[in-house]
C-alpha positions as CSV (number, residue, x, y, z in Angstrom):
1,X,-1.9,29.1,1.8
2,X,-5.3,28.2,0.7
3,X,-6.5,31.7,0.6
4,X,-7.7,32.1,-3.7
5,X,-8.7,28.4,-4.1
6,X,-12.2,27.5,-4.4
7,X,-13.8,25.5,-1.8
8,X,-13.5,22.5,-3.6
9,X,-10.3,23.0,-4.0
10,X,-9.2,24.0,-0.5
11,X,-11.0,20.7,1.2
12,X,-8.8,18.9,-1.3
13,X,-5.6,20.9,-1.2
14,X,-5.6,20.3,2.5
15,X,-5.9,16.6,2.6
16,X,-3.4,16.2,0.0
17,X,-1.0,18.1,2.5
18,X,-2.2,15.9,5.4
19,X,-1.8,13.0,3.2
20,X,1.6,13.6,1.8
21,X,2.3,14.2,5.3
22,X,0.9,11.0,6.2
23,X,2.5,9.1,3.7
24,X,5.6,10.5,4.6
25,X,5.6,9.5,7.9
26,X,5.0,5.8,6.3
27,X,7.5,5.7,4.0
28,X,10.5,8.1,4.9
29,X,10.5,7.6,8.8
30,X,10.8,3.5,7.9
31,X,13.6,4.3,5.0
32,X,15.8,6.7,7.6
33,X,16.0,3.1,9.5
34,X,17.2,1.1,6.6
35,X,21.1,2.2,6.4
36,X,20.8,1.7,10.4
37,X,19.6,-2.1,9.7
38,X,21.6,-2.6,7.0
39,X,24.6,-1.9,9.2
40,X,23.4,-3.7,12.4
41,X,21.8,-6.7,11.5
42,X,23.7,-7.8,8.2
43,X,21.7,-8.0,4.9
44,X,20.9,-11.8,6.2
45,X,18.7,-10.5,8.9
46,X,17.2,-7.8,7.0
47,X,16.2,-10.1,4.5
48,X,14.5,-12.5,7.1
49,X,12.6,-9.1,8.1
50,X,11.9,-8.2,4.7
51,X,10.6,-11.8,4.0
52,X,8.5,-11.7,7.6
53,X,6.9,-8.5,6.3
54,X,6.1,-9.5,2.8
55,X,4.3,-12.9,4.5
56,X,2.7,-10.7,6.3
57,X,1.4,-8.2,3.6
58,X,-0.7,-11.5,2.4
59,X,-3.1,-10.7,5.7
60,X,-3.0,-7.0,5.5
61,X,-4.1,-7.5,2.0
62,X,-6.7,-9.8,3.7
63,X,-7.7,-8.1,6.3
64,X,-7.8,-4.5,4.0
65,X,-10.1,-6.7,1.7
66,X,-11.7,-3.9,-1.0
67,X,-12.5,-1.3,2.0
68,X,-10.0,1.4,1.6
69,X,-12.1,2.2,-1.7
70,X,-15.5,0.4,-1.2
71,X,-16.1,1.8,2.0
72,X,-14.3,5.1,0.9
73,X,-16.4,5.4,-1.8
74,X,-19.4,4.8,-0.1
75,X,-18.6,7.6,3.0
76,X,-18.0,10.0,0.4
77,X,-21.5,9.5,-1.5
78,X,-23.5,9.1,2.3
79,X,-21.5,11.6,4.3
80,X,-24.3,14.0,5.2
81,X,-26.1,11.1,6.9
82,X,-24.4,10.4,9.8
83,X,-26.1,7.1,10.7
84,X,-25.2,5.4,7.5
85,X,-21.8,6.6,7.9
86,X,-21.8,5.0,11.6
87,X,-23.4,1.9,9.8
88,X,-20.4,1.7,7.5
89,X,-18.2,2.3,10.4
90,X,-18.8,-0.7,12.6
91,X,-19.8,-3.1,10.1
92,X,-16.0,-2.7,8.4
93,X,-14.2,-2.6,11.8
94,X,-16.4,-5.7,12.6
95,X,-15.0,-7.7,9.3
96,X,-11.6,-6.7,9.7
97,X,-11.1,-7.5,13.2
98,X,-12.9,-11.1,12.0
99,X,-10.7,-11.3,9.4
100,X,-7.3,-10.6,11.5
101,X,-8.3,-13.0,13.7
102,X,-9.0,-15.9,10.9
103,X,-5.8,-14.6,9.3
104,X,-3.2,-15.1,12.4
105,X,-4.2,-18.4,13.3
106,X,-3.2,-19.3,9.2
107,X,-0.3,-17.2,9.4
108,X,1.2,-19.4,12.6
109,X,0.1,-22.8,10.8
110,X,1.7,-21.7,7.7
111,X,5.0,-20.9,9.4
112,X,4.6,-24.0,11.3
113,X,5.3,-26.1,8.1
114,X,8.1,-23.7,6.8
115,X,11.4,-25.9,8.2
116,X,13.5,-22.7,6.8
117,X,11.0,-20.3,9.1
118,X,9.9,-22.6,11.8
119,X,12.4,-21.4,14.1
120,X,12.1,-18.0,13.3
121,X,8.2,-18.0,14.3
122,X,8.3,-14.8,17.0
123,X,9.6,-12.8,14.4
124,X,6.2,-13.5,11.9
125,X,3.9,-13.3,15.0
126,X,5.3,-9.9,15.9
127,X,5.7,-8.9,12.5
128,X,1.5,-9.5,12.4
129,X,1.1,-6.6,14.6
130,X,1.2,-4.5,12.2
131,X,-1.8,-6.6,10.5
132,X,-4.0,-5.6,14.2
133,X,-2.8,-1.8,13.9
134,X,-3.9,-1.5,10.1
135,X,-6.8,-3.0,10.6
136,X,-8.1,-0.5,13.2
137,X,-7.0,2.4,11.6
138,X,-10.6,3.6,9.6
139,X,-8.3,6.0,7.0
140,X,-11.2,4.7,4.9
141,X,-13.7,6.9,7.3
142,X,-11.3,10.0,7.5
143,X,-10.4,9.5,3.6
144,X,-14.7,9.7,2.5
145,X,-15.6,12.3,4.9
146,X,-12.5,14.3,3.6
147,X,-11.0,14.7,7.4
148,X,-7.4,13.7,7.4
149,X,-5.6,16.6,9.6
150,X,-5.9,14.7,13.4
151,X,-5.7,11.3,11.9
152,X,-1.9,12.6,10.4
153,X,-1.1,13.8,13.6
154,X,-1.3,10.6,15.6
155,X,-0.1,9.0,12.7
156,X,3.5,10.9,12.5
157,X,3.5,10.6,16.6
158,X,2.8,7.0,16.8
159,X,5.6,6.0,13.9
160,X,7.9,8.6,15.0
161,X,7.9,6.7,18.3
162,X,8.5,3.3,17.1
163,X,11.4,5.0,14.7
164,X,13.1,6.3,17.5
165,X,12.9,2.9,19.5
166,X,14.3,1.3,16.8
167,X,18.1,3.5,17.0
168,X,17.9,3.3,20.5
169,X,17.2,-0.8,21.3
170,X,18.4,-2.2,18.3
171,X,22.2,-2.0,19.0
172,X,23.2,-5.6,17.5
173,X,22.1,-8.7,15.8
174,X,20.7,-10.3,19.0
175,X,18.1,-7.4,18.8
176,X,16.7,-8.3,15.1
177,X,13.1,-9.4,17.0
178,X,13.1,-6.1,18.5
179,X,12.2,-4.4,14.9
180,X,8.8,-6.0,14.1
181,X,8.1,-5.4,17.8
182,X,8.2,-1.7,17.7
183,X,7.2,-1.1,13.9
184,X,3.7,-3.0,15.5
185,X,3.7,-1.2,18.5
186,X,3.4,2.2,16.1
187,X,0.6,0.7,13.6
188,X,-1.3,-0.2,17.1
189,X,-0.8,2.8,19.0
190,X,-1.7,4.8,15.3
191,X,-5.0,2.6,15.2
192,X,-6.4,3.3,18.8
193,X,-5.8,6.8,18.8
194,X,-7.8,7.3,15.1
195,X,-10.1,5.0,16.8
196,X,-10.5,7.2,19.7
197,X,-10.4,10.6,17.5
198,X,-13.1,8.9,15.2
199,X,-15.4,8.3,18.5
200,X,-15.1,11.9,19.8
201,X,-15.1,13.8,16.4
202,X,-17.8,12.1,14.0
203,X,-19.3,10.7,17.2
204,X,-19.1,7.0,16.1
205,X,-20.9,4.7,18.4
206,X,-19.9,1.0,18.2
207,X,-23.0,-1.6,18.1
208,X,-23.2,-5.4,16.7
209,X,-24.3,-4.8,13.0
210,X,-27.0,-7.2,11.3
211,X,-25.8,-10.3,9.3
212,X,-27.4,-8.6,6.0
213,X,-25.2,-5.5,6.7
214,X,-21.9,-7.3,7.1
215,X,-22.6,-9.3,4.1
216,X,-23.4,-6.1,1.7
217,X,-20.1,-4.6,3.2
218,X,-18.5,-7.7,1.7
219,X,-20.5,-7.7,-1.4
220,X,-19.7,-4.1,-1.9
221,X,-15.5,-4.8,-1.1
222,X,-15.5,-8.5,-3.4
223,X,-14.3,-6.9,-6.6
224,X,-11.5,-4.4,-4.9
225,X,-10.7,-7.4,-2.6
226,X,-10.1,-9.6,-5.9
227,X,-8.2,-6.5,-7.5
228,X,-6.0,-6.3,-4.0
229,X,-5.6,-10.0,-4.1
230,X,-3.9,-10.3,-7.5
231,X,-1.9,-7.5,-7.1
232,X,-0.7,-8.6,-4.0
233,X,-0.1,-12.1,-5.4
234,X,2.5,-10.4,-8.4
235,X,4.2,-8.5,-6.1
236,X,4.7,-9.9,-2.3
237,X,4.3,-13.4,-3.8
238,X,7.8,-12.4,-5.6
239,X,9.9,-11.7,-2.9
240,X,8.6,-15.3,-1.2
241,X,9.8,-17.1,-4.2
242,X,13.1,-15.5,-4.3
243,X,13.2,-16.6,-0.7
244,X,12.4,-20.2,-1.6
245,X,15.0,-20.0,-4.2
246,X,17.3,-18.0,-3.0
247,X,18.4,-17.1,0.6
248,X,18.0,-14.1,2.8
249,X,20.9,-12.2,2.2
250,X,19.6,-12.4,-1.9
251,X,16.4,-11.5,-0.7
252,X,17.8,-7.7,1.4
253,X,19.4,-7.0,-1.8
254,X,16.0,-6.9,-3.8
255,X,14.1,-5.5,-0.7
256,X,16.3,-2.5,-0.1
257,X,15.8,-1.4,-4.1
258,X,11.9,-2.2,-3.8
259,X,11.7,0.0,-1.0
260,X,13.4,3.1,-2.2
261,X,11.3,3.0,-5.2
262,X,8.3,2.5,-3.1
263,X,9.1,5.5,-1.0
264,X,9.4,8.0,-4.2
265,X,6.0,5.6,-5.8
266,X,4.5,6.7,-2.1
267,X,4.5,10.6,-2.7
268,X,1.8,10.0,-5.5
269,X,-0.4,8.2,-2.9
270,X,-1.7,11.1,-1.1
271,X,-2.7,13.2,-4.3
272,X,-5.0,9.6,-5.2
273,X,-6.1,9.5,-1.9
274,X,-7.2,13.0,-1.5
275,X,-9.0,13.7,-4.9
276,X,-10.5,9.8,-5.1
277,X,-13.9,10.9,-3.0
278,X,-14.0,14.2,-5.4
279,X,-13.7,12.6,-8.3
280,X,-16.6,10.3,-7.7
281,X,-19.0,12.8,-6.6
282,X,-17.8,14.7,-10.1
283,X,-18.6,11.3,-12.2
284,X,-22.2,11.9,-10.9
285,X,-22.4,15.8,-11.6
286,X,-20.4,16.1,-15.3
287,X,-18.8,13.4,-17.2
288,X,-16.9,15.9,-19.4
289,X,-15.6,17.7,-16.1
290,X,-14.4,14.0,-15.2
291,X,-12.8,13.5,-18.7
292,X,-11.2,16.8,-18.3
293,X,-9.7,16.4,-14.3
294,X,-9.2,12.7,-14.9
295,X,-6.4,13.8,-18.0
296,X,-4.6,16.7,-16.3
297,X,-4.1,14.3,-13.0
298,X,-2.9,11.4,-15.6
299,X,-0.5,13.9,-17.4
300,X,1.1,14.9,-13.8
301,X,1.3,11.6,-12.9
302,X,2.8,10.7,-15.8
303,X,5.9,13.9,-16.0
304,X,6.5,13.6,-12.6
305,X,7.4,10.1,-12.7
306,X,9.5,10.6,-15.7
307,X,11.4,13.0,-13.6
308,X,12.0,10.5,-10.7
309,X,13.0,7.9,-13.0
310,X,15.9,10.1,-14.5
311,X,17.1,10.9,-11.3
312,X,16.9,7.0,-10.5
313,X,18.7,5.9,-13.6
314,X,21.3,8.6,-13.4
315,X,22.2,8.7,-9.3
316,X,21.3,5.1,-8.4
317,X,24.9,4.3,-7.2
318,X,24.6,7.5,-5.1
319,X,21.3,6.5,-3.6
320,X,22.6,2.5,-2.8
321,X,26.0,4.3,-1.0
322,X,24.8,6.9,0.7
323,X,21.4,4.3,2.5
324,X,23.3,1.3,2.7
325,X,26.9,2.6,3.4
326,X,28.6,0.5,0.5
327,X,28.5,0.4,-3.2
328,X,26.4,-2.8,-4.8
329,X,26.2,-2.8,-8.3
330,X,23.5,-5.6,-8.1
331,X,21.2,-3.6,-6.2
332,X,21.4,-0.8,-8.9
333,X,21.0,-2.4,-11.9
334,X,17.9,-3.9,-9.8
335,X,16.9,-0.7,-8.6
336,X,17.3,1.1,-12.5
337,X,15.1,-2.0,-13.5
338,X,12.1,-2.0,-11.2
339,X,12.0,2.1,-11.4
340,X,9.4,1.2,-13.9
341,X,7.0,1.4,-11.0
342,X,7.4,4.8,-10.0
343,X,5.4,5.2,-13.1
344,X,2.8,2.5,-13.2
345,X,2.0,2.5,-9.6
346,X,0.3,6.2,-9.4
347,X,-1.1,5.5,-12.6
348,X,-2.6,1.7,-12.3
349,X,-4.2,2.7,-9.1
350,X,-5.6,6.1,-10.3
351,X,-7.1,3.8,-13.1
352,X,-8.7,1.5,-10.7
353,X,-10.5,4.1,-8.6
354,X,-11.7,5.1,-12.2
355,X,-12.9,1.7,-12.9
356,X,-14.7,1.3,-9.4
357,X,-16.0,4.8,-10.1
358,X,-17.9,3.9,-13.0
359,X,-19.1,0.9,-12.5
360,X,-16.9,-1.4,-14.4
361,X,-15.2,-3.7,-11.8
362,X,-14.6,-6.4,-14.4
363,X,-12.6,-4.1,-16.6
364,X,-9.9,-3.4,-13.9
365,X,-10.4,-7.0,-12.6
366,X,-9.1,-8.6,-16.1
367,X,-5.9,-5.9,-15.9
368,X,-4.9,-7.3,-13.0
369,X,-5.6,-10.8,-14.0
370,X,-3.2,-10.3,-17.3
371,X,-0.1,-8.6,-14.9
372,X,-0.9,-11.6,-12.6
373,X,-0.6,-14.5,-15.5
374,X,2.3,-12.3,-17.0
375,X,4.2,-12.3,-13.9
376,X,3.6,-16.1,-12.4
377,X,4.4,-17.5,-15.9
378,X,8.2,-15.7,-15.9
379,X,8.6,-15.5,-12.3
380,X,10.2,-18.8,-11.6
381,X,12.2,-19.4,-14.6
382,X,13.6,-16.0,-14.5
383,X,13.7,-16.5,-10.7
384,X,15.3,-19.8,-11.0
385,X,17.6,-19.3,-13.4
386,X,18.8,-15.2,-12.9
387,X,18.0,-14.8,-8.9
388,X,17.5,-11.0,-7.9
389,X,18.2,-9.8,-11.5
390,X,15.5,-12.3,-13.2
391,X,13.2,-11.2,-10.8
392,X,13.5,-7.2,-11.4
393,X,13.1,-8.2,-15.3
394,X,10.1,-10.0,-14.6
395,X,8.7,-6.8,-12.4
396,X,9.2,-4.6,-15.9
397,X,7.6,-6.9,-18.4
398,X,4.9,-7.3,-15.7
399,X,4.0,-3.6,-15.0
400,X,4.1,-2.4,-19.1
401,X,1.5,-5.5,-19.3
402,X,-0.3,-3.6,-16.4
403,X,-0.3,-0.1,-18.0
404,X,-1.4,-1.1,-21.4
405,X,-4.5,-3.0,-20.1
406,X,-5.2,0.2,-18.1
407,X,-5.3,2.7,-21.0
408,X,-6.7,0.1,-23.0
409,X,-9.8,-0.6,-21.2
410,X,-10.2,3.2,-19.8
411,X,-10.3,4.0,-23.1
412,X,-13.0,1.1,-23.8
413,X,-15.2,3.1,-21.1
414,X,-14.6,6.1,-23.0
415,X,-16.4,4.7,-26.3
416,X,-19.3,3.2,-23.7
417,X,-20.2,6.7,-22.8
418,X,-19.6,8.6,-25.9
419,X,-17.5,11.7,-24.2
């Protein structure tokens, strides 16, 4: 399969494969459950999930902080020094698992003050799991050393597991706690076994790291972290105010259209993924070549997602019927609006890499900041006085703010280095 492609080429060829297949595993095995949940629980219980999991995307996001580029980054430059690689190792894993910790005991207070959620607290504490099974997966490790093929495979067995638990013990309503139990039990069992594989491959050795190394990890992960934080704020932060304003059933409506288009915005992930360490050893060898790679991926990105959209626009009916078993013109106009993001997802995070690649945090720092003011300023009018519909509308004008600060200031880095 890989048999004329340079070597270059091959090492990335293949861990595009493993990623696509990794990202398959996260976003198709979930979506084959959704017409299932849909149908068992009622959209009223599949929006208290879906609310549940965006709460909890607040401490992923958290506990993630800037390392799944940072430290990326940073194993891709040092990889042929295997104790700075191990020094990166533990002194990420020894954050995150700080940060997890710090993070639960907010996410139970929080809850605690919710009246609308206080009864429903089991389902955000097993929900968090996932949170503890992110946070000891290193894809960050696997992703700089360019070593994805094992890390897939216990990856699709671990999720596979927790899909098929789902269709077998969730039979009725009275099992709705049962789904954040065994969607954790698949990030955990996923994280020990990398863990494990990381040990015995790369020969990682776990030690206490030195308070100076812990805080350059930090240092090294603020700007991404800011970048995550923002995003995360414009995005989750919408689906908690349409739960505020709203009510769950309101709240499955906009979740089931979010994730479809998050599943066909997920098969750009693992071509990002994969070529992100290449492309910044390449920024250190040839500018020009950068220029060059840097348009070709953005002009694939961009007619790909074009394509998607159509079939989006044109089939969206089609798509709502045959996942959730019943036409809902409400979730398709919402799902033609926010298809947006099939294009500015690839492409805003393919621009941010670029940023961190260069050296110019700020610039992708004050995109994020615009598509953040641009989105809290409409999101509660719209919210408030449109619902699910006011919300998709506010997704749109957000994400063509987001992609026109993106070329914008790419183009301003162009100009600084005179290529």
């Amino acid at each position: 399969m890989f048999k004329n492609l340079s070597s270059n080429q091959k090492r990335i060829s293949k861990n595009i494969v493993s990623l696509f297949t990794l990202q398959g595993v996260n976003y198709i095995l979930p979506l084959l459950t959704i017409p299932y949940l849909v149908r068992v629980l009622g959209l009223e219980y599949f929006g208290l999930l879906a609310f549940a999991t965006a709460f909890t995307m607040y401490f992923m996001v958290l506990t993630d902080y800037g390392f799944n580029l940072s430290a990326t980054n940073q194993i891709a430059i040092n990889k042929n020094n295997i104790e700075k690689v191990n020094e990166i190792f533990v002194s990420v894993l020894t954050i995150k698992f700080i940060i997890a910790l710090f993070g639960f005991l907010v996410m139970i207070t929080i809850i605690s003050l919710i009246p609308q959620y206080q009864n429903e607290l089991k389902v955000f504490i097993f929900t968090y799991g996932m949170v503890i099974g992110q946070a000891l997966i290193p894809l960050w490790l696997f992703q700089g050393l360019e070593k994805m093929k094992y890390m897939t495979y216990f990856n699709i067995l671990a999720k596979f597991l927790a899909t098929v638990s789902i269709f077998v013990f969730v039979q009725d309503e009275s099992d709705y706690q049962l789904v954040p139990i065994l969607t954790s039990f698949g990030f955990i069992i996923a994280g020990i076994l990398s863990l494990y594989w990381a040990i015995k491959e790369f020969d990682m050795k776990f030690y206490i790291p030195s308070k100076n190394i812990l805080l350059t990890q930090l240092k090294e992960g603020w700007h991404v972290f800011i970048n995550n934080v923002f995003v995360n704020l414009y995005s989750t932060t919408n689906i908690i105010i349409l739960g505020l304003l709203t009510n769950n059933t309101v709240v499955g409506y906009y979740s089931l259209a979010e994730k479809i288009i998050g599943a066909i915005s997920g098969l750009f992930v693992p071509i990002t993924q994969a070529i992100y360490p290449y492309m910044s050893s390449l920024y250190l060898e040839s500018k020009e070549k950068f220029k060059s790679i840097f348009n070709k991926v953005s002009i694939l990105f961009f007619t790909t997602s074009i394509f998607f959209i159509i079939i989006v626009i044109s089939f969206g009916n089609e798509i709502i019927t045959l996942i959730s078993g019943n036409e809902n013109i409400l979730v398709v106009n919402v799902l033609s609006i926010i298809c947006i993001s099939i294009l500015t997802s690839p492409l805003g995070t393919f621009f941010t890499q670029t940023f961190i690649i260069k050296k110019e945090t700020k610039l992708f720092l004050r995109v994020v900041q615009f598509t953040f003011l641009t989105n809290m300023v409409l999101v509660f009018p719209m919210v408030y006085f449109f619902e699910v519909i006011g919300l998709a509308y506010t997704v749109l004008l957000s994400q063509i703010v987001h992609i026109f600060f993106n070329i914008k200031y790419y183009r301003l880095t162009l100009k600084k280095e005179g290529v």
